[in-house]
NUZAZA-201321 format. One record per residue (C-alpha): residue in three letters; residue number from 1; x, y, z. Coordinates in steps of 0.02 Angstrom, whole numbers, plus 50000, padded with zeros to 5 digits. Example, Ala and Ser with C-alpha at 12.3 -4.5 7.8 and 13.67 -1.06 7.14 Angstrom:
BEGIN
+-----+-----+-------+-------+-------+
!  aa !   i !     u !     v !     w !
+-----+-----+-------+-------+-------+
! ALA !   1 ! 50615 ! 49775 ! 50390 !
! SER !   2 ! 50684 ! 49947 ! 50357 !
+-----+-----+-------+-------+-------+
//
This chain:
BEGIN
+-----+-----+-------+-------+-------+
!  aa !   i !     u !     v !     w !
+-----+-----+-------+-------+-------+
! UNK !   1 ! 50000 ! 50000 ! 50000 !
! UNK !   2 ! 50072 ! 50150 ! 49943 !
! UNK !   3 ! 50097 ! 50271 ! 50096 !
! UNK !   4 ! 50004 ! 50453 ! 50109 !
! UNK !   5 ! 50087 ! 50607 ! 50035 !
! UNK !   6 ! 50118 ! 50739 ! 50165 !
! UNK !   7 ! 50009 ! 50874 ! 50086 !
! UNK !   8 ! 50159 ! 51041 ! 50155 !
! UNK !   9 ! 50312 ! 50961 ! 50129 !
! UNK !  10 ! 50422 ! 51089 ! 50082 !
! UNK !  11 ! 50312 ! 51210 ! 50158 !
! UNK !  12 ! 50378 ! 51344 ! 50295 !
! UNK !  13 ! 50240 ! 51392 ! 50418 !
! UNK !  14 ! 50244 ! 51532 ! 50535 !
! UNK !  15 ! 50137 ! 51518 ! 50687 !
! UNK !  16 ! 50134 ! 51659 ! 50811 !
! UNK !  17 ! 50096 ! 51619 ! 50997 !
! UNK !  18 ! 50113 ! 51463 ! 50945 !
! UNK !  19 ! 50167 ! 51380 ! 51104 !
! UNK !  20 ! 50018 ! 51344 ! 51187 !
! UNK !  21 ! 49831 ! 51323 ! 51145 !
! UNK !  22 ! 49769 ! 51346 ! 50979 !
! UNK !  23 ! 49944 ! 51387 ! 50902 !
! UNK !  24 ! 50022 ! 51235 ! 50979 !
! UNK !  25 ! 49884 ! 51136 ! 50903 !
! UNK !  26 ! 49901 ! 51192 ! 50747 !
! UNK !  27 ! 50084 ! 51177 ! 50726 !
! UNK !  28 ! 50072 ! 50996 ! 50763 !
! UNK !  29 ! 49954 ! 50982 ! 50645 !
! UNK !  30 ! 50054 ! 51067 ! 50482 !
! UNK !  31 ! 50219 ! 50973 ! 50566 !
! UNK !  32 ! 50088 ! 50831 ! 50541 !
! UNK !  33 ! 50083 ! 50857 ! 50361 !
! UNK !  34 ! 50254 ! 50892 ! 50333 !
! UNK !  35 ! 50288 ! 51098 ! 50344 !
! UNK !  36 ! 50422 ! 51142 ! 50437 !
! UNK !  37 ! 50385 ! 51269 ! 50588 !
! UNK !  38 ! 50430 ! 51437 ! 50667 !
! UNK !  39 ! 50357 ! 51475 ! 50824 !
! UNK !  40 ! 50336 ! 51641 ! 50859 !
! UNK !  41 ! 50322 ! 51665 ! 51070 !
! UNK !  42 ! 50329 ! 51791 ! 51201 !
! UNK !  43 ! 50335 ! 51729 ! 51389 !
! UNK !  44 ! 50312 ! 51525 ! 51342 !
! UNK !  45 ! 50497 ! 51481 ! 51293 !
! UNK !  46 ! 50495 ! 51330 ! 51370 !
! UNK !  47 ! 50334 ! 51280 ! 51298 !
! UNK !  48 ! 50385 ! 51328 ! 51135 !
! UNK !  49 ! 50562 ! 51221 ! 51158 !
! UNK !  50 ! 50437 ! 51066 ! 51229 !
! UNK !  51 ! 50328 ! 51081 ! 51062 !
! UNK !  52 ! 50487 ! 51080 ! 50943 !
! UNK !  53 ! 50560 ! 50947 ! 51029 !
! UNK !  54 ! 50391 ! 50840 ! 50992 !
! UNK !  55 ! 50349 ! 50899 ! 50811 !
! UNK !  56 ! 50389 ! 50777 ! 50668 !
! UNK !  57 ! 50521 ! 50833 ! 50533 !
! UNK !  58 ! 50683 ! 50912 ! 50558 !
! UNK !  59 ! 50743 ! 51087 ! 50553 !
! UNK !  60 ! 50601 ! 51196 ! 50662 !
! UNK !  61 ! 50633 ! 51335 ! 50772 !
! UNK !  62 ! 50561 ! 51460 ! 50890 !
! UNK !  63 ! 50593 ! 51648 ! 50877 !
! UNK !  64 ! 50544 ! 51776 ! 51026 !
! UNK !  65 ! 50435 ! 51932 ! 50980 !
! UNK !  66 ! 50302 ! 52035 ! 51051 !
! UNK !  67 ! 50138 ! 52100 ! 50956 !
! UNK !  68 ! 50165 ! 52259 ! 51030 !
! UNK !  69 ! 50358 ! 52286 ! 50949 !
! UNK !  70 ! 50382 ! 52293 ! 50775 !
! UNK !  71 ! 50576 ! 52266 ! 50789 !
! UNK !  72 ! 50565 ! 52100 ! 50873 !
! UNK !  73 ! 50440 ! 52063 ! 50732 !
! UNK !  74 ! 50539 ! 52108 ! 50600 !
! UNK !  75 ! 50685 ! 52006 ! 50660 !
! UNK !  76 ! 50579 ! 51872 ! 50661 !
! UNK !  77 ! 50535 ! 51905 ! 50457 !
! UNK !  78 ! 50726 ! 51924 ! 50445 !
! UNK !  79 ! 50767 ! 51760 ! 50535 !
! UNK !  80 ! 50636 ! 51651 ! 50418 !
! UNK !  81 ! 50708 ! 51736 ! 50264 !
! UNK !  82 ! 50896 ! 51700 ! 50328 !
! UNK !  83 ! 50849 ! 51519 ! 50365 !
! UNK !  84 ! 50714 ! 51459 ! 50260 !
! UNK !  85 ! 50714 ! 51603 ! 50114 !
! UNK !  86 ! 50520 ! 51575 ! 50095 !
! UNK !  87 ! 50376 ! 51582 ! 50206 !
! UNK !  88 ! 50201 ! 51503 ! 50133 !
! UNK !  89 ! 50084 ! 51506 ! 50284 !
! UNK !  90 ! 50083 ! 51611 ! 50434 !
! UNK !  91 ! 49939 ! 51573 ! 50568 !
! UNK !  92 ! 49902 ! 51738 ! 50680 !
! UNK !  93 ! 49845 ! 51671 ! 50852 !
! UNK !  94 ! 49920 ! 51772 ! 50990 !
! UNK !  95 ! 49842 ! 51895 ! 51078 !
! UNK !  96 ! 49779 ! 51948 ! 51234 !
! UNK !  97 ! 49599 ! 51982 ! 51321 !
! UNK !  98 ! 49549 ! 52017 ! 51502 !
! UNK !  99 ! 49384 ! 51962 ! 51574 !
! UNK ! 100 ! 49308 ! 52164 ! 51606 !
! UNK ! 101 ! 49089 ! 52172 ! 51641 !
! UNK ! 102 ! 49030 ! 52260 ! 51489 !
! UNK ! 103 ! 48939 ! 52370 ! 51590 !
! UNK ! 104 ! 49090 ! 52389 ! 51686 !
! UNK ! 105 ! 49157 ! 52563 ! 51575 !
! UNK ! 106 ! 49266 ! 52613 ! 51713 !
! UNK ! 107 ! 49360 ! 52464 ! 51736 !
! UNK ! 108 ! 49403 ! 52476 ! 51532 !
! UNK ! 109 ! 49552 ! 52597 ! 51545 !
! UNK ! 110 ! 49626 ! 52668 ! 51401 !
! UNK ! 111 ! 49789 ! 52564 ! 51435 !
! UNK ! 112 ! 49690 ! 52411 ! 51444 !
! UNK ! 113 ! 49605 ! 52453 ! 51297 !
! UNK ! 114 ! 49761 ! 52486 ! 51189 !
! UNK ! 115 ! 49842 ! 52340 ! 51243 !
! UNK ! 116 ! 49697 ! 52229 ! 51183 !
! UNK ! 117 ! 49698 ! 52319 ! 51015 !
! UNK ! 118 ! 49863 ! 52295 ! 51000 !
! UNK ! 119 ! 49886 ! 52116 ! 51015 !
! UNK ! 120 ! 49733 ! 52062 ! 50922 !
! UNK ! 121 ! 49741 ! 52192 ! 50787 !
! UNK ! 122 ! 49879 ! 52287 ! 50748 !
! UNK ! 123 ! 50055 ! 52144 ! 50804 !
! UNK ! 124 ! 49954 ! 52048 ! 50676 !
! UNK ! 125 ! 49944 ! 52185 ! 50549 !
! UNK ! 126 ! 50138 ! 52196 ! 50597 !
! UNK ! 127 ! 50173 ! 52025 ! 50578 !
! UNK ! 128 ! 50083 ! 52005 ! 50398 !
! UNK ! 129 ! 50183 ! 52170 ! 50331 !
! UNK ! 130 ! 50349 ! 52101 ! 50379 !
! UNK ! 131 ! 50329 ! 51921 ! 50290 !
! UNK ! 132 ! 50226 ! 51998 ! 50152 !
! UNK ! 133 ! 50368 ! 51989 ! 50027 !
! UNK ! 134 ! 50412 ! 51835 ! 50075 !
! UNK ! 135 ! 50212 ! 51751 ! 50073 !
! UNK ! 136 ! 50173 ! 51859 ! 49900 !
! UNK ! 137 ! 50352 ! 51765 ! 49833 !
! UNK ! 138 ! 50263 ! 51582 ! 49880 !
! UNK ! 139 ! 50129 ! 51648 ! 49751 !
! UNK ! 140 ! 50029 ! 51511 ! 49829 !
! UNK ! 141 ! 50016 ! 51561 ! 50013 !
! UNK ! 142 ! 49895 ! 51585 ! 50157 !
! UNK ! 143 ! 49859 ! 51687 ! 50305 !
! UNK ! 144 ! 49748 ! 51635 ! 50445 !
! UNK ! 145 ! 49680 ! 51758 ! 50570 !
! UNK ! 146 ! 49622 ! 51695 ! 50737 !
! UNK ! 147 ! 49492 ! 51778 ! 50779 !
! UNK ! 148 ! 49315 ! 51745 ! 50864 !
! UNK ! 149 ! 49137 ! 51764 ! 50873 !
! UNK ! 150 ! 49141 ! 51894 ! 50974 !
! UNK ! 151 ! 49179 ! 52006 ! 50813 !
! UNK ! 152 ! 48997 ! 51971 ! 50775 !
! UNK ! 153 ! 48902 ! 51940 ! 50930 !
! UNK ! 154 ! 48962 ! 52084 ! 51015 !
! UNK ! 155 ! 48976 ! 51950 ! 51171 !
! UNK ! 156 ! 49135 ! 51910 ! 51245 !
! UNK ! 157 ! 49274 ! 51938 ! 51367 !
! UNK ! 158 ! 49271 ! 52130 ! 51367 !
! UNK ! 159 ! 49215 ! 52268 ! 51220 !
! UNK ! 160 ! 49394 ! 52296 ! 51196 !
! UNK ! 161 ! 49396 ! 52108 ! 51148 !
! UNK ! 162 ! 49219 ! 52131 ! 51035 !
! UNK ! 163 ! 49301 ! 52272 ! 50949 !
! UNK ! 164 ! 49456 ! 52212 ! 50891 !
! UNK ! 165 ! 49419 ! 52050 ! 50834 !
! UNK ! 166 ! 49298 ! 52136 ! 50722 !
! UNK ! 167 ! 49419 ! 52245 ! 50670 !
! UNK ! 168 ! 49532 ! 52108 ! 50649 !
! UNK ! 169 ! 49368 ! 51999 ! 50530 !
! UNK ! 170 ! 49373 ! 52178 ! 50422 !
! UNK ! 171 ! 49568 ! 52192 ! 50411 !
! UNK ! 172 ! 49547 ! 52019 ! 50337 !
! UNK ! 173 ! 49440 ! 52072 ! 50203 !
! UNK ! 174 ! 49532 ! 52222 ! 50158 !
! UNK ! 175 ! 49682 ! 52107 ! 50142 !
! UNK ! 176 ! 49601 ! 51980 ! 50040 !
! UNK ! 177 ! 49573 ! 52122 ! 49910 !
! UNK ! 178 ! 49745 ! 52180 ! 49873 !
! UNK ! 179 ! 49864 ! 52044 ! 49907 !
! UNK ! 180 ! 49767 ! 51912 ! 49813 !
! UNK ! 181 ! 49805 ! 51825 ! 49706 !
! UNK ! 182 ! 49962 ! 51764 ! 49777 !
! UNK ! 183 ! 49918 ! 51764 ! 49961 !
! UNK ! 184 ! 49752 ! 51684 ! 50013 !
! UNK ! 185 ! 49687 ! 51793 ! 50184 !
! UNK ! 186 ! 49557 ! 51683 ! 50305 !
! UNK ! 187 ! 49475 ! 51714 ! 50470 !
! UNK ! 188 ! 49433 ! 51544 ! 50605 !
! UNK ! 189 ! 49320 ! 51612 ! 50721 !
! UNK ! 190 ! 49307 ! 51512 ! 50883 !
! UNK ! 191 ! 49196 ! 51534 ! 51018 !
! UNK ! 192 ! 49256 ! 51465 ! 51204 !
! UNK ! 193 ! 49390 ! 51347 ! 51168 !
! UNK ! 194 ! 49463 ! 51226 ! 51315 !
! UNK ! 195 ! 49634 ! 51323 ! 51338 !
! UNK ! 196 ! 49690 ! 51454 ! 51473 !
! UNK ! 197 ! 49684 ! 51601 ! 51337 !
! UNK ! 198 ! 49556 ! 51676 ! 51459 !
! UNK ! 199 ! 49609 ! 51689 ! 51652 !
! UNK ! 200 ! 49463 ! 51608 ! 51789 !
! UNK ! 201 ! 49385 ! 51511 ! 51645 !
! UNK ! 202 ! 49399 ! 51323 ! 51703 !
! UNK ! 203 ! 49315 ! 51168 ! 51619 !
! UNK ! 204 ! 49157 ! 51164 ! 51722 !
! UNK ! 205 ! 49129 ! 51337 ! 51637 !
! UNK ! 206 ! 49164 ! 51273 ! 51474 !
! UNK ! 207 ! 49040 ! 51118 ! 51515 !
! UNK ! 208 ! 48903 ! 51251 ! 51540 !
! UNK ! 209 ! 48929 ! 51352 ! 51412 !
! UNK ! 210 ! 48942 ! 51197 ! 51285 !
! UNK ! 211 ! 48753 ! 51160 ! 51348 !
! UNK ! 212 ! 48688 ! 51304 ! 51306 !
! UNK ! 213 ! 48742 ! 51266 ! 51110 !
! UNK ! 214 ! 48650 ! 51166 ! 50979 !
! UNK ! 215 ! 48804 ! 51051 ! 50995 !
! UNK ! 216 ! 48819 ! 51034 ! 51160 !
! UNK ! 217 ! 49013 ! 51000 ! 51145 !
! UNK ! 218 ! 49170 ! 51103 ! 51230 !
! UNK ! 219 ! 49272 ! 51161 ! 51090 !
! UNK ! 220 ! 49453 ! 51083 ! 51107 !
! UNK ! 221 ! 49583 ! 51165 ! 51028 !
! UNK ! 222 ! 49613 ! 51019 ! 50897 !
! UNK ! 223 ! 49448 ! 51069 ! 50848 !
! UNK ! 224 ! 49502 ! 51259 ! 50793 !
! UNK ! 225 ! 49680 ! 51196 ! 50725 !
! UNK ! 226 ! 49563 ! 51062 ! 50612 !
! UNK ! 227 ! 49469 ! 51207 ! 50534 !
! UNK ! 228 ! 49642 ! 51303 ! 50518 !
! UNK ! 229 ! 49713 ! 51157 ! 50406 !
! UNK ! 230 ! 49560 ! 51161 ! 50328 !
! UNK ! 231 ! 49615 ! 51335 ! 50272 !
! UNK ! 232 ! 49768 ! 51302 ! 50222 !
! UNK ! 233 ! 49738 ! 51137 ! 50117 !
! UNK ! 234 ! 49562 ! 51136 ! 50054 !
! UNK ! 235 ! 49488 ! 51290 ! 50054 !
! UNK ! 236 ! 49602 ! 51341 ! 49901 !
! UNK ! 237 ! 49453 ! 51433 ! 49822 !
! UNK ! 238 ! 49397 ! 51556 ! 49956 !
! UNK ! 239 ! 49486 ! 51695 ! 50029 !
! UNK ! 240 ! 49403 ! 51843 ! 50151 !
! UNK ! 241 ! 49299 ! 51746 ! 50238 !
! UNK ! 242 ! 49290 ! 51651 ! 50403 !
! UNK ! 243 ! 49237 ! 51479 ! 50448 !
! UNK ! 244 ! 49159 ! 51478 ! 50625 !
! UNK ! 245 ! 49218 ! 51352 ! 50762 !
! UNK ! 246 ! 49100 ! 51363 ! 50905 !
! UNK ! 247 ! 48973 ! 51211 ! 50923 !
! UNK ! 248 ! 48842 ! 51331 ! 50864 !
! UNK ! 249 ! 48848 ! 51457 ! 51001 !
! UNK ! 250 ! 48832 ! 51603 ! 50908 !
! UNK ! 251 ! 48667 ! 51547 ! 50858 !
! UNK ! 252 ! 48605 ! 51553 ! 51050 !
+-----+-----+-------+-------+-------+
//
């Protein structure tokens, strides 16, 4: 029986906050299938050193940056040029949210605010302008955004939160348009996954809020990175728009 053909060998994928959750789950997955990995991290180095040492294939690394400095960014763009000379995929899923009331305006400083902004709209903005020449040079590439149904619902962790990943869903779009057709631009829009992205939120929570769904189903983050390959092997048609990951919550 002739053995399966890795579908991304050959392939260099760029994950960002890819040592833990969704990120981690997803760069097992392209490893899976043969791409070979950058992990971009901030504070999870020894995550990120754990995940490399467990992917499949040869010849991955992690790089540190921060969403919120476009130097460390850039040296990241620099590093997978100097190594790899190529970059096909590049999965956006850091960021950053804080539970905050959304009655609660006080609480909502301007700091906080920014912050959120920052590492859900604008580091990923950052991130796709410093590999752009390298992604547009694939001619056959693919950004995912991370991003949630909170963009649409207008419920979720805080309305810093709401707001950028609806800026982020529209920052998609606008890519899609002018980058095309050598870079494909796509949006996975979770709802409550099962990982500690959001502080206090433990799996009895989770278990309530998955029976409140159509599915009735927590959301693992295999379940996200599934739709994310998805993306980036099958949907080679589509481009601008997002495929929603949430057990039907957003339909509560």
């Amino acid at each position: 029986m002739q053995e399966p053909t890795l579908k991304l060998t050959g392939k260099v994928a760029v994950v960002t906050g890819g040592s833990g959750g969704i990120g981690a789950a997803a760069a097992r997955m392209l490893a899976n299938e043969g791409a070979t990995l950058v992990i971009g991290y901030r504070n999870g180095e020894e995550r990120a050193k754990q995940l490399l040492a467990a992917l499949p294939g040869t010849d991955h690394r992690a790089v540190s940056m921060s969403l919120d400095d476009s130097a460390t960014i850039q040296k990241l763009a620099d590093e997978v040029r100097s190594s790899y000379g190529r970059a096909d995929i590049l999965i956006n899923s850091a960021g950053f949210t804080k539970a905050i009331p959304h009655a609660d305006l006080n609480s909502l400083t301007d700091e906080l605010f920014d912050s959120i902004l920052i590492s859900n709209v604008r580091g990923h903005f950052s991130v796709i302008r410093a590999l752009a020449p390298l992604l547009q040079a694939s001619g056959d590439a693919v950004v995912v955004n991370v991003s949630s149904i909170s963009a649409f619902t207008g419920s979720g962790s805080s309305i810093a939160y709401c707001a950028a990943k609806a800026a982020l869903d529209t920052m998609t779009l606008s890519l899609a348009r002018v980058l095309g057709p050598s870079i494909r631009f796509l949006c996975v829009s979770p709802g409550a996954v099962a990982t500690d992205f959001l502080a206090g939120r433990d799996r009895a929570a989770l278990e309530k809020i998955a029976q409140a769904t159509p599915l009735k189903r927590v959301v693992e983050p295999e379940d996200v990175a599934a739709a994310i390959m998805a993306c980036v092997t099958q949907l080679r048609a589509s481009t601008g728009g997002k495929i929603i990951v949430d057990g039907g919550r957003f339909l509560v």
